[in-house]
C-alpha positions as CSV (number, residue, x, y, z in Angstrom):
1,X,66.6,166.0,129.2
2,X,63.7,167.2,126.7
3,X,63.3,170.4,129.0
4,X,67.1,170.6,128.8
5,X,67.7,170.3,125.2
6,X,65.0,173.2,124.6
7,X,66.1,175.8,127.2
8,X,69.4,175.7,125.2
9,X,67.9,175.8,122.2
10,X,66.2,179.3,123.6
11,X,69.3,180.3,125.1
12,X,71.3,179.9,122.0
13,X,68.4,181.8,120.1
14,X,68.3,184.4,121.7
15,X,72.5,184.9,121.4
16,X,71.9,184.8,117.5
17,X,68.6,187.3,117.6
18,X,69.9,190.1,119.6
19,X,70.2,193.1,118.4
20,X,71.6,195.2,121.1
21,X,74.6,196.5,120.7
22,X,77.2,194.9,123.3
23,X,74.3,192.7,124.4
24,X,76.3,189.4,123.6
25,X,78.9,189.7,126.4
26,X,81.8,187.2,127.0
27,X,79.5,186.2,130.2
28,X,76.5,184.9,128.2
29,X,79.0,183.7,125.0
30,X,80.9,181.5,128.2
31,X,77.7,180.8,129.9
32,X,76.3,178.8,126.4
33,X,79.3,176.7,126.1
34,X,79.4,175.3,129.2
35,X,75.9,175.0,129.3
36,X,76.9,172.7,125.7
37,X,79.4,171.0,127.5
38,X,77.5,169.9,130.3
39,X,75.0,168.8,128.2
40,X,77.8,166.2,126.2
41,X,78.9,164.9,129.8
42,X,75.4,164.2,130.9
43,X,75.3,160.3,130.9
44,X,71.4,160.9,130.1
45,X,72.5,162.6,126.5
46,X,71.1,160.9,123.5
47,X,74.1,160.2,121.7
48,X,76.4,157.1,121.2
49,X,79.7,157.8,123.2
50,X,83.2,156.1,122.3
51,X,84.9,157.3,125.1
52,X,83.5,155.1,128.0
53,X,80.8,152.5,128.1
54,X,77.6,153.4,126.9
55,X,73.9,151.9,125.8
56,X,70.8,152.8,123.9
57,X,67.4,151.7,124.2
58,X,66.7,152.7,120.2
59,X,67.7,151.0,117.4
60,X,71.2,151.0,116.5
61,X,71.4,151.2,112.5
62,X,75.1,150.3,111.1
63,X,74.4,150.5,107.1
64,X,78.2,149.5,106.3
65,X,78.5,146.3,109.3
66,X,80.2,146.4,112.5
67,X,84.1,145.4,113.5
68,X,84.1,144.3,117.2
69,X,87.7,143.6,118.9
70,X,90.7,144.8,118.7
71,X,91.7,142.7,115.6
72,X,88.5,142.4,114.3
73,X,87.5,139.1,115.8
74,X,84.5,139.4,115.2
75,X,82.7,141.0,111.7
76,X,79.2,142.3,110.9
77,X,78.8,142.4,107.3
78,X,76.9,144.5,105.3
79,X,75.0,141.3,103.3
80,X,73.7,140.0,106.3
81,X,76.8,137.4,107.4
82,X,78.5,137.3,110.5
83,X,82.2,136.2,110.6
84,X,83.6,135.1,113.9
85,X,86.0,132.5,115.5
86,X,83.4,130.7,117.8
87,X,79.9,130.8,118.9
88,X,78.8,129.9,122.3
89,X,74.7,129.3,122.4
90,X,73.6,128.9,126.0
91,X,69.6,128.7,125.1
92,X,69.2,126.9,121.6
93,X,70.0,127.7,118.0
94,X,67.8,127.6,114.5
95,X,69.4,127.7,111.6
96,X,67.2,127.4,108.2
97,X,70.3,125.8,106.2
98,X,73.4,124.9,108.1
99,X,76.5,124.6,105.5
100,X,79.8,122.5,107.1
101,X,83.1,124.5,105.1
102,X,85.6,121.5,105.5
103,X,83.7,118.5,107.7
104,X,81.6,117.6,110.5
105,X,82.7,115.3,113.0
106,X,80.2,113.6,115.2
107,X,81.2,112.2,118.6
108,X,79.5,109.3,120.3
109,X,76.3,108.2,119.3
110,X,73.5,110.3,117.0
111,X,70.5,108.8,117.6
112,X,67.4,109.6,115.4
113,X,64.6,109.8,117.7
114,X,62.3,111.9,120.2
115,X,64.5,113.9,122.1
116,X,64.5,116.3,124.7
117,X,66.6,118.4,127.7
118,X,65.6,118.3,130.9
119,X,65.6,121.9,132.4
120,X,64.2,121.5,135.8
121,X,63.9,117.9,138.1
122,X,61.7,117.5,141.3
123,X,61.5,114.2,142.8
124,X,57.8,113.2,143.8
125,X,59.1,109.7,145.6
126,X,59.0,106.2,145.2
127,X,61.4,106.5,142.5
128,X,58.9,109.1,140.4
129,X,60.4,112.1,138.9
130,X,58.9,115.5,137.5
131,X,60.7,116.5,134.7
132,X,60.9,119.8,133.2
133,X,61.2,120.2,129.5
134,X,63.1,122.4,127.7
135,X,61.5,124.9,124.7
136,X,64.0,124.8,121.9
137,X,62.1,127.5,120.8
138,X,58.6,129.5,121.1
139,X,56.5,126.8,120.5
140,X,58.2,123.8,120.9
141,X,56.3,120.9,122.3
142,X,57.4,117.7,124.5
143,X,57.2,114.4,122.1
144,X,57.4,111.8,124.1
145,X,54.7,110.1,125.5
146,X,53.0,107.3,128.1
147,X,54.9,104.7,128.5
148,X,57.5,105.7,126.5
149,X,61.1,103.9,127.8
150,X,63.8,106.9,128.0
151,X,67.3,106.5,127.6
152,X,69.3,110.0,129.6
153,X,72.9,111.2,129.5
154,X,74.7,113.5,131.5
155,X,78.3,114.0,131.3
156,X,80.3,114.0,134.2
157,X,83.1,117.1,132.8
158,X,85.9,114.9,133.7
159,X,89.2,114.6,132.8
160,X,88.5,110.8,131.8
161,X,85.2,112.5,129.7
162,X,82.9,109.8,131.7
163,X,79.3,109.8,131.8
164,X,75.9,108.8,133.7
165,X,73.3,107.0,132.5
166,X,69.6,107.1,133.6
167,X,66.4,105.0,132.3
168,X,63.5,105.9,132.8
169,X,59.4,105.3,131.6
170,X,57.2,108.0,131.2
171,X,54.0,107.7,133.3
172,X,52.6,110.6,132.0
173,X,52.4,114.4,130.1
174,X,51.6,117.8,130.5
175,X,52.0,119.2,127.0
176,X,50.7,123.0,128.8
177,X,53.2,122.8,131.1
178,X,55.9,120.5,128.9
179,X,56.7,118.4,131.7
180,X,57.1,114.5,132.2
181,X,56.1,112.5,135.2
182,X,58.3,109.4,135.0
183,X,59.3,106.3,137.1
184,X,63.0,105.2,137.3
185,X,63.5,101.5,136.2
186,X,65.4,99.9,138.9
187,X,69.1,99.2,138.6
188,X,69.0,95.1,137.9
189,X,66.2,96.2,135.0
190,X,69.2,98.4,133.1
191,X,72.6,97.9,131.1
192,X,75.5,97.9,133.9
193,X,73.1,97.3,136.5
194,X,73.1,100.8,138.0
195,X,70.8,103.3,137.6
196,X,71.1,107.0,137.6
197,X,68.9,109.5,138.6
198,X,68.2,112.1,136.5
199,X,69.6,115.8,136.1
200,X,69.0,119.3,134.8
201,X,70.5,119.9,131.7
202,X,70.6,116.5,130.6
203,X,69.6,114.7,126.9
204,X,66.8,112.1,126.8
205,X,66.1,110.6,124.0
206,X,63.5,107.6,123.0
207,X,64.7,104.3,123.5
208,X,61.0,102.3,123.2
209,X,57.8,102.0,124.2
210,X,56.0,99.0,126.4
211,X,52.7,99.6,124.8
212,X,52.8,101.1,121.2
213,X,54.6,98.8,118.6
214,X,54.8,102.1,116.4
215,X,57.2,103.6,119.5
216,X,59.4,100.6,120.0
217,X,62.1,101.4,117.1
218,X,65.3,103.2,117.2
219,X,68.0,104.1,114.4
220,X,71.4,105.4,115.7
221,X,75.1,105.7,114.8
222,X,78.0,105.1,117.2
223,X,81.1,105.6,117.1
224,X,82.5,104.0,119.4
225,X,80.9,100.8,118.3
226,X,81.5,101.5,114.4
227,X,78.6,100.8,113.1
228,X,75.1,102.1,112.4
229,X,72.5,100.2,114.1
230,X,68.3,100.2,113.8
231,X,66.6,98.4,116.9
232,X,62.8,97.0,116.9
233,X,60.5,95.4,119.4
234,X,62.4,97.8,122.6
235,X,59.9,97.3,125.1
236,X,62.7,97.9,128.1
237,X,66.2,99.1,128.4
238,X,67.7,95.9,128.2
239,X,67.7,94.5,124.6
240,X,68.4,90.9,123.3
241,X,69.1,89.5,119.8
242,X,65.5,90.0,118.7
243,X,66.2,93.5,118.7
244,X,68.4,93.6,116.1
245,X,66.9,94.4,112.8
246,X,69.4,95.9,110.9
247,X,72.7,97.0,111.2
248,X,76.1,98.5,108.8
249,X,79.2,98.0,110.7
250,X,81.2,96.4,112.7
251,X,79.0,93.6,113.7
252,X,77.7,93.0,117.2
253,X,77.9,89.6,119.3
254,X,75.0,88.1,118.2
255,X,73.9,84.5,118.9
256,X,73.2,84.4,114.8
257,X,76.3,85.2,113.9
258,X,78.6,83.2,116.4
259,X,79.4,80.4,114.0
260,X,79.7,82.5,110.8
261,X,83.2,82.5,109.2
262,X,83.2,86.3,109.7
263,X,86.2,88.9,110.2
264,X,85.2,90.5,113.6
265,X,87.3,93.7,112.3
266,X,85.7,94.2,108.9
267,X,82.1,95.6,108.4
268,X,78.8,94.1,107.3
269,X,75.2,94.4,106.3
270,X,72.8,92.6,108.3
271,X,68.7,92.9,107.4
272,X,65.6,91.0,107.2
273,X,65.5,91.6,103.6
274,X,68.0,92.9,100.6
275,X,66.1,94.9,97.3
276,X,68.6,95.4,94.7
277,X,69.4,95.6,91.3
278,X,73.1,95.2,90.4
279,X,75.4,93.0,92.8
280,X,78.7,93.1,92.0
281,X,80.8,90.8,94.3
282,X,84.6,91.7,95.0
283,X,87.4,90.6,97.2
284,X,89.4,92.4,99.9
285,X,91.5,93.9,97.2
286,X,89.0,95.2,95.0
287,X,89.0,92.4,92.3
288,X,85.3,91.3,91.3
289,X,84.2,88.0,92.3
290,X,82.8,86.1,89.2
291,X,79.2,84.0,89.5
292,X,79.5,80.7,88.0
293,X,76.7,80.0,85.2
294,X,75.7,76.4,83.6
295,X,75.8,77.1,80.2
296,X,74.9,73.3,79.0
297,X,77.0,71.7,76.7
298,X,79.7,73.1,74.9
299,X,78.5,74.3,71.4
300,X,81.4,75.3,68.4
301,X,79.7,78.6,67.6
302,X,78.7,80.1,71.2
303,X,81.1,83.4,72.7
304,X,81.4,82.4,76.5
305,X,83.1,84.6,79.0
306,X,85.0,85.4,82.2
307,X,84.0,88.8,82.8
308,X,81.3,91.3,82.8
309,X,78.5,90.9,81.1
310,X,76.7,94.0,79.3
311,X,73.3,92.3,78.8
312,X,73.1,90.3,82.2
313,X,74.9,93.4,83.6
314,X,77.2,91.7,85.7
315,X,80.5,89.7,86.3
316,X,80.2,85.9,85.4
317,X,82.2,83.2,84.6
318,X,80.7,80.3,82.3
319,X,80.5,76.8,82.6
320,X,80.0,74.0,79.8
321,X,79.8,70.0,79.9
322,X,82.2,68.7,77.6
323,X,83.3,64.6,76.8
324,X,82.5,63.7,80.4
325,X,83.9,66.7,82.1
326,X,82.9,70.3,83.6
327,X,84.5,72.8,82.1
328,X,84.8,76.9,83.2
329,X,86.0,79.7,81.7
330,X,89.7,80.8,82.5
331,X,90.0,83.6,80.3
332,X,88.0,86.4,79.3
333,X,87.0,84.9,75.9
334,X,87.5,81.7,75.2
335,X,88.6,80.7,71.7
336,X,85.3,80.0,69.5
337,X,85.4,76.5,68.1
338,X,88.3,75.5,70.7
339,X,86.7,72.6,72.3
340,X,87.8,72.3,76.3
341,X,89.9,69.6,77.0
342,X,93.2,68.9,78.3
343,X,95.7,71.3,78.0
344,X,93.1,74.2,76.4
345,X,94.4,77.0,78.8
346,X,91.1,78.5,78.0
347,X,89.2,76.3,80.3
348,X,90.0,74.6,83.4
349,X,88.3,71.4,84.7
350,X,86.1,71.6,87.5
351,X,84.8,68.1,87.2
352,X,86.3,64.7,85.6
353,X,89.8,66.2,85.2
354,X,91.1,63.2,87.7
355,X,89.2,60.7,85.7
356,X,91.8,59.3,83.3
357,X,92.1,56.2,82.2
358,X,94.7,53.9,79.8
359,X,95.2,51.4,77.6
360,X,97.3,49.5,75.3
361,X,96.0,47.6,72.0
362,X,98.0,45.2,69.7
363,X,97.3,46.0,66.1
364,X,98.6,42.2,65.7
365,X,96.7,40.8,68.4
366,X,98.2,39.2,71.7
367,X,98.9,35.2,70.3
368,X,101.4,34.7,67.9
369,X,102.8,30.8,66.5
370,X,106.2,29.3,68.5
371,X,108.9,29.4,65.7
372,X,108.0,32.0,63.5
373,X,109.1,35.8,63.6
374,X,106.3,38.4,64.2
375,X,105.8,41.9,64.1
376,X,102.9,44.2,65.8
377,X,102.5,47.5,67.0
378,X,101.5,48.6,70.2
379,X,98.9,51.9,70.4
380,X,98.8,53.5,74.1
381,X,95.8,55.7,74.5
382,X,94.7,57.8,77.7
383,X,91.4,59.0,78.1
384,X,90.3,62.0,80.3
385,X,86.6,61.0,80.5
386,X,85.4,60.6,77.4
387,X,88.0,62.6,75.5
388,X,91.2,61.0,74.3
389,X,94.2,62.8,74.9
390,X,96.6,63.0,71.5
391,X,100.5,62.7,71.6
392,X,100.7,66.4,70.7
393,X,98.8,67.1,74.2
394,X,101.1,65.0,76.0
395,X,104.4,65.5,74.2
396,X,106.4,62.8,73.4
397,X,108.9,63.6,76.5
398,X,106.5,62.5,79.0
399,X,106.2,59.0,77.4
400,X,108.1,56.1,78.6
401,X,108.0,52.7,77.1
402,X,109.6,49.5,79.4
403,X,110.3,45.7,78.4
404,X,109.2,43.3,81.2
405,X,110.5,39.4,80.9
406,X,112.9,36.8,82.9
407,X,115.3,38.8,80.9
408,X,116.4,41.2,83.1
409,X,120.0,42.4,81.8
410,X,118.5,42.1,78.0
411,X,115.4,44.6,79.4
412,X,118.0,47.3,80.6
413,X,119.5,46.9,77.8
414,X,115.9,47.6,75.8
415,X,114.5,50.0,78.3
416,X,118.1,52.3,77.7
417,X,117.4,51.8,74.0
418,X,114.1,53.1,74.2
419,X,114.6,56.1,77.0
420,X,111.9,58.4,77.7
421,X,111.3,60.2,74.7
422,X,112.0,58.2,71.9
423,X,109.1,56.9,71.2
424,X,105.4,58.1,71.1
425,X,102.0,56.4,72.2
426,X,103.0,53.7,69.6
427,X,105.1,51.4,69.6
428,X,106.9,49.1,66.8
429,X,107.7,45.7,67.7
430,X,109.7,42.9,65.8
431,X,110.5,39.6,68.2
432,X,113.6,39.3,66.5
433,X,114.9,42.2,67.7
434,X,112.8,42.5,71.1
435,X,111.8,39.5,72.4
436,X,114.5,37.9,74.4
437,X,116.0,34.2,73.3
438,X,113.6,32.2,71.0
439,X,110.1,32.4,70.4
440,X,108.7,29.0,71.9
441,X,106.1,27.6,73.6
442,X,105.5,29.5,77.3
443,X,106.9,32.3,75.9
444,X,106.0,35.5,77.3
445,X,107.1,39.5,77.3
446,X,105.2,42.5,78.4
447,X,105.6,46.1,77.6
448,X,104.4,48.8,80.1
449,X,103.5,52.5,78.9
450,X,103.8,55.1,81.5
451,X,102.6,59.2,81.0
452,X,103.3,61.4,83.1
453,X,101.2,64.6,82.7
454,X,101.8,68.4,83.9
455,X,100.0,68.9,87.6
456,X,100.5,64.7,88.6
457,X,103.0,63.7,91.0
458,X,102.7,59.9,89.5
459,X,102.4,59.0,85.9
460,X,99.5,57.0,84.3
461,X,100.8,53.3,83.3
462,X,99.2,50.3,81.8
463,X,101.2,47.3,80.4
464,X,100.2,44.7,77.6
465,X,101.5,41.3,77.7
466,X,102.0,38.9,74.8
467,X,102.2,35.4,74.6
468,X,103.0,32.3,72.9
């Protein structure tokens, strides 16, 4: 082609330089361009053609980018980018930063761990395999080493997207050639109990080690399970509850956790050990679970709470000992100076609130003289504990005072008198106007006091009796 190029170049030299007259005839005029033209058609010419496929063994320089398709599929851009609908790698791929526009969806299980694909297998016999590494790149080295156990994949293409699984321990490795020598465990040794052999093309990954405690650990995420998972202490391809070291998920059947009251269908933390600063406790609907703290006695001049707190950092609910009773915190701030007690809906009883107790005094005594008229009144007073609950607390509608004697038309008669309501926790008595027939020896009449409090099914009674 070199010779080629400079015979024209001649030629068409010595067209220009003549100087004879007539010397440039239509022959060598004709004779230039076709020699020109042949030169064009030569598929040896050293020029890019666009009119049938072509090649070059230089490089190609395109300063302003590249289109390539018909609509532009695919773009070559002048700052270095490349913009394209897919990318199909059939050796391996490096990317210094690798930027996700919308998401990344994983599928199956990521395991973070040795891994390698097997590029070549030979079989050496008596279940020992030769396995040919694949070099991700120029210098890429095999990781795993003796005795490691290996877990292998290979997917079957199917319409059902099933897959084979191999296990396998490394015997030895040939880091100059980047090949394995392995042993294939035997199929009651593995999960399923069948074992694959292995395949060209196909993952391994590290699932343990027999020997090396350092080698015996493996962090993954499945999907299918839901849950990320860190195993310790592999030593074989079947693992057992000892294993498990940590997990965040959906938690697996685990002798530990049989007898837990846990929602199989909800995820949890599970580790040897839990550093932390703030724990904040809330339930299924987001509300914040409070932490009860014993706060002592109730004191007049103390703030407590039922809500976060900015010094403790932290959602609690406080808890005082008051006349007899435990006491929390119902609302956020409870009323300073407000002592707990019954019907404070700033507090509700945790302790003591079922410990009432009654009774009924005669500010006259219980003996009075046959034949003479005499008049007494009769206190009722109900204790929660040690705190005595006043008439305002109850309210005077949940009162009810009854007359008890051999009288029983004349106690109707009394009891409809004094209906529920009429009277409060004391009552004013006069026997000539409640005590049946005559004051004589024997003589004998009891009043009974019932209360029937908010929250009680049955009311609290007592009765006081006097006598002659």
């Amino acid at each position: 082609m070199a010779q080629n190029t400079e015979y024209m170049r001649q030629w068409f030299e010595g067209i220009r330089d003549e100087r004879v007259t007539h010397a440039n005839t239509a022959t060598r005029i004709g004779t230039a361009f076709l020699m020109l033209l042949q030169y064009i058609l030569d598929p040896d010419t050293p020029f890019i053609r666009k009119d049938q496929e072509d090649q070059t063994n230089y490089l190609l320089r395109l300063v302003a980018g590249a289109v390539i398709g018909e609509t532009g599929q695919i773009r070559l851009n002048p700052d270095g980018s490349i913009s394209c609908s897919r990318i199909n790698v059939l050796g391996s791929a490096v990317f210094n930063e690798l930027v996700f526009n919308h998401q990344n969806v994983l599928e199956g299980d990521t395991y973070f761990t040795d891994r390698g694909i097997i590029d070549d297998v030979e079989y050496l016999g008596s279940g020992q395999y030769r396995l040919t590494m694949r070099k991700m790149y120029d210098n890429d080295q095999v990781t795993f080493h003796a005795y490691d156990v290996l877990r292998c994949s290979m997917n079957n293409l199917d319409i059902a997207r099933t897959y084979k699984t191999s296990w396998m321990r490394v015997d030895s490795v040939d880091l100059t050639a980047n090949t394995l020598d392995v042993t294939l465990y035997d199929n009651e040794d593995v999960p399923g109990g069948v074992n694959y052999a292995p395949e060209p093309a196909a993952r391994l990954i590290r699932w343990g080690n027999q020997a090396d405690r350092d080698r015996q650990q493996v962090f993954f995420i499945s999907s299918e399970d839901g849950r990320f998972l860190f195993l310790q202490g592999v030593t074989q391809p079947v693992v057992n509850d000892t294993n498990y070291s940590a997990f965040i998920g959906l938690p697996p059947d685990l002798e530990c956790l049989r007898n837990l009251p846990i929602n199989r269908r909800q995820p949890y933390i599970y580790a040897r050990g839990l550093i932390v600063q703030d724990v904040i406790r809330i339930d299924y609907q987001g509300n914040p679970e409070y932490t009860a703290r014993d706060r002592g006695s109730w004191q007049a001049d103390v703030q407590y709470i039922h809500g976060y707190d900015e010094t403790a950092q932290g959602f609690f609910t406080d808890r005082v000992w008051w006349g007899g009773c435990l006491w929390q915190a119902a609302v956020a701030l409870p009323t300073i100076g407000r002592e707990p007690r019954y019907n404070n809906a700033d507090w509700v009883c945790l302790l003591g609130g079922m410990n009432m107790s009654m009774d009924i005094i005669s500010t006259a005594g219980d003996s009075f003289p046959a034949g003479k008229p005499w008049q007494t009144t009769l206190v009722a007073s109900l204790w929660n504990a040690e705190m005595l609950i006043t008439e305002a607390e109850i309210g005077r509608n949940k009162i009810t005072w009854q007359r008890i004697s051999d009288d029983v038309q004349g106690d109707i008669a009394w009891n409809i008198q004094h209906a529920t309501g009429t009277q409060g926790l004391e009552l004013q008595l006069d026997s000539t106007v409640d005590y049946p027939g005559v004051w004589e020896p024997g003589s004998k009449v009891s009043f009974q006091c019932d209360i029937l409090l908010d929250g009680y099914n049955e009311p609290f009674s007592t009765q006081y009796s006097i006598l002659m």
